[in-house]
DSSP file (Angstrom, degrees, kcal/mol; ACC not computed):
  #  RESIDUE AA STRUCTURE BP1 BP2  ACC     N-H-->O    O-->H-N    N-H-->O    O-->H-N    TCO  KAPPA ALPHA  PHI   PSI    X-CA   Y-CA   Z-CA
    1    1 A X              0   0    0      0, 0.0     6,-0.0     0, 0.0     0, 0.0   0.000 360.0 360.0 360.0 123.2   22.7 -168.6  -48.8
    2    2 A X        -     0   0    0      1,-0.1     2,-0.0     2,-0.1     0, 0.0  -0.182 360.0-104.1 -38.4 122.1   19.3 -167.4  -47.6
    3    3 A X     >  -     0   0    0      1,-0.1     4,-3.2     4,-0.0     5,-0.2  -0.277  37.3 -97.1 -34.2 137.1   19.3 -164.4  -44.4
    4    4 A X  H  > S+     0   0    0      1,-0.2     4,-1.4     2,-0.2     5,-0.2   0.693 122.6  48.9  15.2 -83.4   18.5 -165.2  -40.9
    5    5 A X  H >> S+     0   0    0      1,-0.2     4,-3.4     2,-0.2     3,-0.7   0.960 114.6  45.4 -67.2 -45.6   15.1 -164.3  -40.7
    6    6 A X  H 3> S+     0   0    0      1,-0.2     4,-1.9     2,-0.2    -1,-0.2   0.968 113.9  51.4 -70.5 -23.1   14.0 -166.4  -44.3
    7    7 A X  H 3X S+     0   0    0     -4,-3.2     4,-2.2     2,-0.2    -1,-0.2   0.964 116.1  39.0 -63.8 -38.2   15.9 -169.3  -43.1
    8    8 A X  H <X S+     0   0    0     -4,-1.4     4,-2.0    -3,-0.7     5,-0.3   0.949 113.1  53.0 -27.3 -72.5   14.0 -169.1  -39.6
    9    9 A X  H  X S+     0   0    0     -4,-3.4     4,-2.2     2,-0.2    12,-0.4   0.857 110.8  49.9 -53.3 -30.5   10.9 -168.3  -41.4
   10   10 A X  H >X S+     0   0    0     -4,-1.9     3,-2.7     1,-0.3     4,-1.3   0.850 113.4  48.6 -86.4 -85.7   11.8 -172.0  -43.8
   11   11 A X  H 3< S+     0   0    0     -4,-2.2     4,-0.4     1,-0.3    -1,-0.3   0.479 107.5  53.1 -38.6 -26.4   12.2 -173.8  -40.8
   12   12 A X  H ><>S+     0   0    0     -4,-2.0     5,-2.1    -2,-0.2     3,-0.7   0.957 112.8  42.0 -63.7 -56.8    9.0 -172.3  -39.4
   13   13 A X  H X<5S+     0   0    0     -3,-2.7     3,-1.9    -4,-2.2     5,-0.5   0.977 115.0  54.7 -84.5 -50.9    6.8 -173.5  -42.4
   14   14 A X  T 3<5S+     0   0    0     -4,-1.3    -1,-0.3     1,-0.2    -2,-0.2   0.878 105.4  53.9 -36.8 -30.7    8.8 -177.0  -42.4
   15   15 A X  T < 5S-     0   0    0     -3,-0.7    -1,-0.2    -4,-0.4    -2,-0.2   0.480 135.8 -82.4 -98.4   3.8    8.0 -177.6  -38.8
   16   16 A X  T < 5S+     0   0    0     -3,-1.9    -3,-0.2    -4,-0.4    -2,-0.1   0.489  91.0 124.8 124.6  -2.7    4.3 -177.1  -39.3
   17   17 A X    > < -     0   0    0     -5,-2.1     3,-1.9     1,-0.2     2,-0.5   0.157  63.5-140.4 -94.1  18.8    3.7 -173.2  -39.2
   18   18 A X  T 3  S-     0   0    0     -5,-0.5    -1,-0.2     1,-0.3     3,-0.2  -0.351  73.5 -19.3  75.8-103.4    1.9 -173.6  -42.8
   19   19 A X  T 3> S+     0   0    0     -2,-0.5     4,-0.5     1,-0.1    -1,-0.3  -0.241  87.3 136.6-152.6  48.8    3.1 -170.7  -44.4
   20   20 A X  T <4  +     0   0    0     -3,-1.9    -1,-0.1     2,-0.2     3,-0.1   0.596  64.6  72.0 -32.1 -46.2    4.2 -168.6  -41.9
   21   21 A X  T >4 S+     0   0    0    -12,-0.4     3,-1.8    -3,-0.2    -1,-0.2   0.928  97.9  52.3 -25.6 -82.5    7.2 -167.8  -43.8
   22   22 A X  G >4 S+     0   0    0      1,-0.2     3,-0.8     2,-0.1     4,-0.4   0.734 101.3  59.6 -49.8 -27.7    4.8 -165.6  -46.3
   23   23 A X  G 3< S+     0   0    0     -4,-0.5    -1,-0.2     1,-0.2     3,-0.2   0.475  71.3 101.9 -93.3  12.2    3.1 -163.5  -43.5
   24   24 A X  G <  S+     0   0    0     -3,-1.8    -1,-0.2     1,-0.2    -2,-0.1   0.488  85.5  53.9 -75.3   2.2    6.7 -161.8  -41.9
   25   25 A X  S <  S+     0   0    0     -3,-0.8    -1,-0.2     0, 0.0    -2,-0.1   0.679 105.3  61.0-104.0 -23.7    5.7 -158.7  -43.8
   26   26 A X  S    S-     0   0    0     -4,-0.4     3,-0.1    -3,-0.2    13,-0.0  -0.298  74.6-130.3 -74.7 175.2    1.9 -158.3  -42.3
   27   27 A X  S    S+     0   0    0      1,-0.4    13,-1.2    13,-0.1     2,-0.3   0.533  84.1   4.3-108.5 -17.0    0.8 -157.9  -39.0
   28   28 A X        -     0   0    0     11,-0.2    -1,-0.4    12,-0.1     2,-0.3  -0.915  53.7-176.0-144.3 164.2   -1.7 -160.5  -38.6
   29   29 A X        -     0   0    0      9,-0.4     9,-1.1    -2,-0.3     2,-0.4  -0.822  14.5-153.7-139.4 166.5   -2.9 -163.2  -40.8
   30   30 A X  B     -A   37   0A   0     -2,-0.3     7,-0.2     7,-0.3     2,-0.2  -0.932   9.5-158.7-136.3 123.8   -5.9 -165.4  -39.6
   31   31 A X        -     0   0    0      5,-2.3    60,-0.1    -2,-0.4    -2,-0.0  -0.784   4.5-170.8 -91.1 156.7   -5.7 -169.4  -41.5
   32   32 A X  S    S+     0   0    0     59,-0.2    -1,-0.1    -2,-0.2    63,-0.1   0.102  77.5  64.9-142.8  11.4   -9.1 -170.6  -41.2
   33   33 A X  S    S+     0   0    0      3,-0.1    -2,-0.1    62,-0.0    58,-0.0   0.529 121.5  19.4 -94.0 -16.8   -8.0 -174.1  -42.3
   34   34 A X  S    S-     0   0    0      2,-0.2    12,-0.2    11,-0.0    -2,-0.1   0.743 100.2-127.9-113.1 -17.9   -6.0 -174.5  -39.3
   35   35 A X        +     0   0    0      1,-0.3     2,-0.2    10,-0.1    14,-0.1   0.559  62.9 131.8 108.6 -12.2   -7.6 -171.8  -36.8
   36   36 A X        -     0   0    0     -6,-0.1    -5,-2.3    10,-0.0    -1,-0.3  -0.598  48.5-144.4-100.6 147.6   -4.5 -170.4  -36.0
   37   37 A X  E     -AB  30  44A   0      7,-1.5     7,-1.0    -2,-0.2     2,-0.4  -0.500   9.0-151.6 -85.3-176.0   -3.6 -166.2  -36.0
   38   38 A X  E     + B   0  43A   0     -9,-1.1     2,-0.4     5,-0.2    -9,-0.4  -0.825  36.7 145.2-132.4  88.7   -0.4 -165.2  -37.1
   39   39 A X  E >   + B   0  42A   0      3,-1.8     3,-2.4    -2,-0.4   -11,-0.2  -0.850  53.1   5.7-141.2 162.8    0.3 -162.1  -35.4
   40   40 A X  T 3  S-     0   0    0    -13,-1.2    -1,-0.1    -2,-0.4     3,-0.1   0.913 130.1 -56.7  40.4  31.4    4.1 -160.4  -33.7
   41   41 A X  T 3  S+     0   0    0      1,-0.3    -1,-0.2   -18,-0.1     2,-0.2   0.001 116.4 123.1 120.7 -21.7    5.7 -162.8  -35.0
   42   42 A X  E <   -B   39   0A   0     -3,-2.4    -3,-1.8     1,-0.0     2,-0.7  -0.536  61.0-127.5 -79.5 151.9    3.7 -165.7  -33.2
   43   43 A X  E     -B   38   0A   0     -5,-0.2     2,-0.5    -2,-0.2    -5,-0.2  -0.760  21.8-165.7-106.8 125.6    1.8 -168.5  -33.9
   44   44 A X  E     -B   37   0A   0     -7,-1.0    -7,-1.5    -2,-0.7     2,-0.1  -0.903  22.3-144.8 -89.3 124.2   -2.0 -168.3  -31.9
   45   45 A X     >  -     0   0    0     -2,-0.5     4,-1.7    -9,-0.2    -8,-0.2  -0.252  24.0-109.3 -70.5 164.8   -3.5 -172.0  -32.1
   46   46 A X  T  4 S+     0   0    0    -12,-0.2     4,-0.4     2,-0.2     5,-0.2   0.949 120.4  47.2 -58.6 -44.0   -7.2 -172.6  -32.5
   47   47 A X  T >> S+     0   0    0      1,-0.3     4,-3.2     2,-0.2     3,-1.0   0.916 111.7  51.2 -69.8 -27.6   -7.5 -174.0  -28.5
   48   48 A X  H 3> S+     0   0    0      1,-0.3     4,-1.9     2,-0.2     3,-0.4   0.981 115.0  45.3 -75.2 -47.9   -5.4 -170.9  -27.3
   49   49 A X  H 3< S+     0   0    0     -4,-1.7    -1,-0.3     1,-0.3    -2,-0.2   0.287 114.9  44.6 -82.2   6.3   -8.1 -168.8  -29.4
   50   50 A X  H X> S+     0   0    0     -3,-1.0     4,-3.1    -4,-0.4     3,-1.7   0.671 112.0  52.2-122.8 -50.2  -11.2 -170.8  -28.1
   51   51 A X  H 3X S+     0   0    0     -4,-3.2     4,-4.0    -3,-0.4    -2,-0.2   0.913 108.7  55.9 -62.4 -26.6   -9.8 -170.6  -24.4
   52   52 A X  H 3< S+     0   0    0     -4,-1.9     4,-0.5    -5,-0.3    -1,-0.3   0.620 106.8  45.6 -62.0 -22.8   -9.5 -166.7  -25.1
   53   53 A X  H <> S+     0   0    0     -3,-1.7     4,-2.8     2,-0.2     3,-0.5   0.837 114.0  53.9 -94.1 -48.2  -13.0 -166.5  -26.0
   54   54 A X  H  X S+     0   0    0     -4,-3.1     4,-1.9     1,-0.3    -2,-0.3   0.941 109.9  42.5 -58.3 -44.1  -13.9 -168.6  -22.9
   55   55 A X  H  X S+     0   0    0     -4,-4.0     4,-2.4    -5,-0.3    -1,-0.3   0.840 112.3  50.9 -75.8 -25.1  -12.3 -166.8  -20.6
   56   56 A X  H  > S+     0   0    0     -4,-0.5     4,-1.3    -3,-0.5    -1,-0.2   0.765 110.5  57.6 -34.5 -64.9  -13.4 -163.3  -21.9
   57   57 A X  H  < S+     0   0    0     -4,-2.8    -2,-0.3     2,-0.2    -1,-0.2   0.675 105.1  45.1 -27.0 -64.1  -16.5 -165.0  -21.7
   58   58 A X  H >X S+     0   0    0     -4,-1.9     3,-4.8     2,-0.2     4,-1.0   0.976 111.8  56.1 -34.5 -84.7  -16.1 -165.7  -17.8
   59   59 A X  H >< S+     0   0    0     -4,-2.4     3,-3.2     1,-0.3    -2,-0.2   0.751 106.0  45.9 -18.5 -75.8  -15.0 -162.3  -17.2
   60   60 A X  T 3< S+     0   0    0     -4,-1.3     3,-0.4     1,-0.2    -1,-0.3   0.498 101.1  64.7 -65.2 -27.8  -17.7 -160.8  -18.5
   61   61 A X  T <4 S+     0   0    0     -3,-4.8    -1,-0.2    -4,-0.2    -2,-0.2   0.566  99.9  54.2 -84.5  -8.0  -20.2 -162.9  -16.9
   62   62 A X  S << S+     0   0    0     -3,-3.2    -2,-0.2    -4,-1.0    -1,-0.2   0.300  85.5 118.6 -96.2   5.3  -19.1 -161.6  -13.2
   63   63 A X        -     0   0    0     -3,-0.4     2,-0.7    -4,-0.2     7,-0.0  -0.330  63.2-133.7 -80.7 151.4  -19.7 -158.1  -14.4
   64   64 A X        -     0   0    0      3,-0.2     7,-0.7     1,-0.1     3,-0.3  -0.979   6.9-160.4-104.7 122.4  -22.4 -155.9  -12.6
   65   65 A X  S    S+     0   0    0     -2,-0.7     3,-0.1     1,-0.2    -1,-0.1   0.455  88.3  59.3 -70.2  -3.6  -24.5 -154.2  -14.8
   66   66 A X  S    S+     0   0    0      1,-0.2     2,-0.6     5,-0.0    -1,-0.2   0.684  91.8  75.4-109.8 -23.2  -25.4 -151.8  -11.9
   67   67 A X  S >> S-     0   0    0     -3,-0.3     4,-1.9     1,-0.2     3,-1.2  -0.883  75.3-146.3 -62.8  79.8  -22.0 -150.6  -11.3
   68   68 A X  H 3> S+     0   0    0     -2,-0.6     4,-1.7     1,-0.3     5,-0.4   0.813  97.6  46.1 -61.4 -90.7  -20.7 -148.3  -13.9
   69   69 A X  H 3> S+     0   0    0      1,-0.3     4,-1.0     2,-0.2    -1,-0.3   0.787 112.2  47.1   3.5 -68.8  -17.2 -149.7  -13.5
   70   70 A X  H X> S+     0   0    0     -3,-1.2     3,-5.7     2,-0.2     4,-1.9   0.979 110.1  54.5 -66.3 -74.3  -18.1 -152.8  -13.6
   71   71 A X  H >X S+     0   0    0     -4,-1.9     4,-3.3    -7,-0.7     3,-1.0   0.874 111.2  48.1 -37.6 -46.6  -20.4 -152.1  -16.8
   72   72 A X  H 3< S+     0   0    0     -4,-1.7    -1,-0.3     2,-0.3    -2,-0.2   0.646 102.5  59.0 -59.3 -24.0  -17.5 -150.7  -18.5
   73   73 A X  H <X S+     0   0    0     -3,-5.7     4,-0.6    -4,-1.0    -1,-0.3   0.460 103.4  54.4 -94.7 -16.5  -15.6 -153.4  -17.7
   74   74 A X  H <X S+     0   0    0     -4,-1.9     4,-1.8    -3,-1.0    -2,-0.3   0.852 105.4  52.0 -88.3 -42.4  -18.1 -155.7  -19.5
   75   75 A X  H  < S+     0   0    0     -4,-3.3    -1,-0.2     1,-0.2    -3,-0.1  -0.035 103.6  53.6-103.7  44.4  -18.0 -154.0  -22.7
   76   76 A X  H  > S+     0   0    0     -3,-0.3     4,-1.3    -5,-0.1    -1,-0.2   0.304 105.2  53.2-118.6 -24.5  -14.7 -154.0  -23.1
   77   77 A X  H >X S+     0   0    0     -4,-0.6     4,-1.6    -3,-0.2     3,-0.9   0.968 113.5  52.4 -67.7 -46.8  -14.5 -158.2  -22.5
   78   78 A X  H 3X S+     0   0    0     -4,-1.8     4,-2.6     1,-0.3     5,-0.2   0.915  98.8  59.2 -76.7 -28.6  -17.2 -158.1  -25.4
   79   79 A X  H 34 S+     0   0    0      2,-0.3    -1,-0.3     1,-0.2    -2,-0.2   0.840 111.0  39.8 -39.9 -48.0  -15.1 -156.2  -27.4
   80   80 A X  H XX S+     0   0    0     -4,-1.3     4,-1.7    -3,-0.9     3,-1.1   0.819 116.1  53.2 -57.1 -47.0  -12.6 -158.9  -27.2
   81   81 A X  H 3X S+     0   0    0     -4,-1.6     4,-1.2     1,-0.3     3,-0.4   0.877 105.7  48.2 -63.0 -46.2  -15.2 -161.4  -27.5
   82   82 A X  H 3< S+     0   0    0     -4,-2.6    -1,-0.3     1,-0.3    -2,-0.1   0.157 114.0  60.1-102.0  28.9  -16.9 -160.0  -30.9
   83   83 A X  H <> S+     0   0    0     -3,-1.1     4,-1.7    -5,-0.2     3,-0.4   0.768  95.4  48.1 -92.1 -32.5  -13.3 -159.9  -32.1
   84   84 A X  H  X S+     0   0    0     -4,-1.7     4,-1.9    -3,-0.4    -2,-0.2   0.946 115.3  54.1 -78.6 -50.0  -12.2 -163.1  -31.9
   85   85 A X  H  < S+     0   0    0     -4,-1.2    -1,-0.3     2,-0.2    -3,-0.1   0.380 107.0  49.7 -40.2  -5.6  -15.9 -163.7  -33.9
   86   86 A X  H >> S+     0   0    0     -3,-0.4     3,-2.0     2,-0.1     4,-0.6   0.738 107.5  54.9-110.1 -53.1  -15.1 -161.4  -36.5
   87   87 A X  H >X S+     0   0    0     -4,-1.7     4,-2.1     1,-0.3     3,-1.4   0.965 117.0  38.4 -30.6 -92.7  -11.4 -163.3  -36.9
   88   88 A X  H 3X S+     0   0    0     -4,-1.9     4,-0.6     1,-0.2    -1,-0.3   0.431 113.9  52.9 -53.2   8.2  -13.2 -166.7  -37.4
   89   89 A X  H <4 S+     0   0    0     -3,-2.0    -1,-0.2    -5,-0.1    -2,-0.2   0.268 111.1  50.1-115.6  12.0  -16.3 -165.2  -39.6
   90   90 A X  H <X S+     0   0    0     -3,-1.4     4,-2.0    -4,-0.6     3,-0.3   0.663 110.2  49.9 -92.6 -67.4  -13.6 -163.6  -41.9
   91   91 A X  H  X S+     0   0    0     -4,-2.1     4,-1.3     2,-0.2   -59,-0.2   0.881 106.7  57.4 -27.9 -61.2  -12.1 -166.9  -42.0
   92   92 A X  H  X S+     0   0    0     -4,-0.6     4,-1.6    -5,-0.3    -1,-0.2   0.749 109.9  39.0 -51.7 -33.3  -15.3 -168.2  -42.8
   93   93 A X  H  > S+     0   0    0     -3,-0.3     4,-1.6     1,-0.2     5,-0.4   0.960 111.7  55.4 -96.9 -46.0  -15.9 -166.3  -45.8
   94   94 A X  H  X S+     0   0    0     -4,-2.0     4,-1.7     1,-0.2    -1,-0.2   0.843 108.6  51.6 -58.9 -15.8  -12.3 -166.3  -47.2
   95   95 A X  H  X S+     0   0    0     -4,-1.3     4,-3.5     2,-0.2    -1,-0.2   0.927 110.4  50.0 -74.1 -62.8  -12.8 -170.0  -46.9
   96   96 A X  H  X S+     0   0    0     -4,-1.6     4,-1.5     1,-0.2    -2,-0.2   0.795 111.2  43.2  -9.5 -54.3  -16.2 -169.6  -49.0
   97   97 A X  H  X S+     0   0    0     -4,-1.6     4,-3.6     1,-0.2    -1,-0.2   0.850 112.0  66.0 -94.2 -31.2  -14.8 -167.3  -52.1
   98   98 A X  H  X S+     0   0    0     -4,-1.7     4,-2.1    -5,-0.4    -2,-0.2   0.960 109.0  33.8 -41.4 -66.2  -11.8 -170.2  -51.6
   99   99 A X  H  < S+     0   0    0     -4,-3.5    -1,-0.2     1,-0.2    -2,-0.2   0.842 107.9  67.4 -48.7 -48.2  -14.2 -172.7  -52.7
  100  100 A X  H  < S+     0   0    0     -4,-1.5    -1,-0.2     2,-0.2    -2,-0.2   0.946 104.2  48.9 -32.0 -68.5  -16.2 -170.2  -55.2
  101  101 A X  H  <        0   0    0     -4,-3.6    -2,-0.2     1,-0.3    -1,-0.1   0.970 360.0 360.0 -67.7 -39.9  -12.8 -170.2  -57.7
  102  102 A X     <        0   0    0     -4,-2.1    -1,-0.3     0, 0.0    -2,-0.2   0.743 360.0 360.0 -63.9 360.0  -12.2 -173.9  -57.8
């Protein structure tokens, strides 16, 4: 009989969490057919990861550049921002070389 965690982990990847299962030894995964991260043990959706960018986005757009504070507080939302873009363009190319071997 299978431990705890893989049995968890089967039930995960049955219930829709792709192959979740495989990533409980990393620390993040990124899927870039479905959108979703895989990171602490949770599953991030594409919309969660889109709102994340929006809001980031927001943030960043209230910032005063004439305020030091405030500036500082703007390039740390893009920091978030050209992460979540590096996650999907990462995606993008493992999707790429996917295509490249078949």
């Amino acid at each position: 009989m299978a431990d705890r965690e893989d049995l968890i982990n089967q039930l995960a990847a049955r219930m829709g969490a792709g192959d979740f299962a495989q990533t409980k030894y990393n620390e993040s995964r990124y899927d870039p057919k479905t959108g979703t991260l895989y990171c602490d043990g949770i599953m991030i959706t594409k919309p969660i990861i889109e709102k994340a960018e929006q809001y980031f986005k927001g943030l960043k757009s209230k910032c005063s550049y004439t305020d030091p504070a405030s500036r500082e507080m703007a390039m740390i939302y893009q920091v978030a921002i050209e992460g979540i873009k590096v996650i999907r363009e990462s995606g993008q190319e493992t999707m790429k070389e996917d295509r490249s071997n078949s």
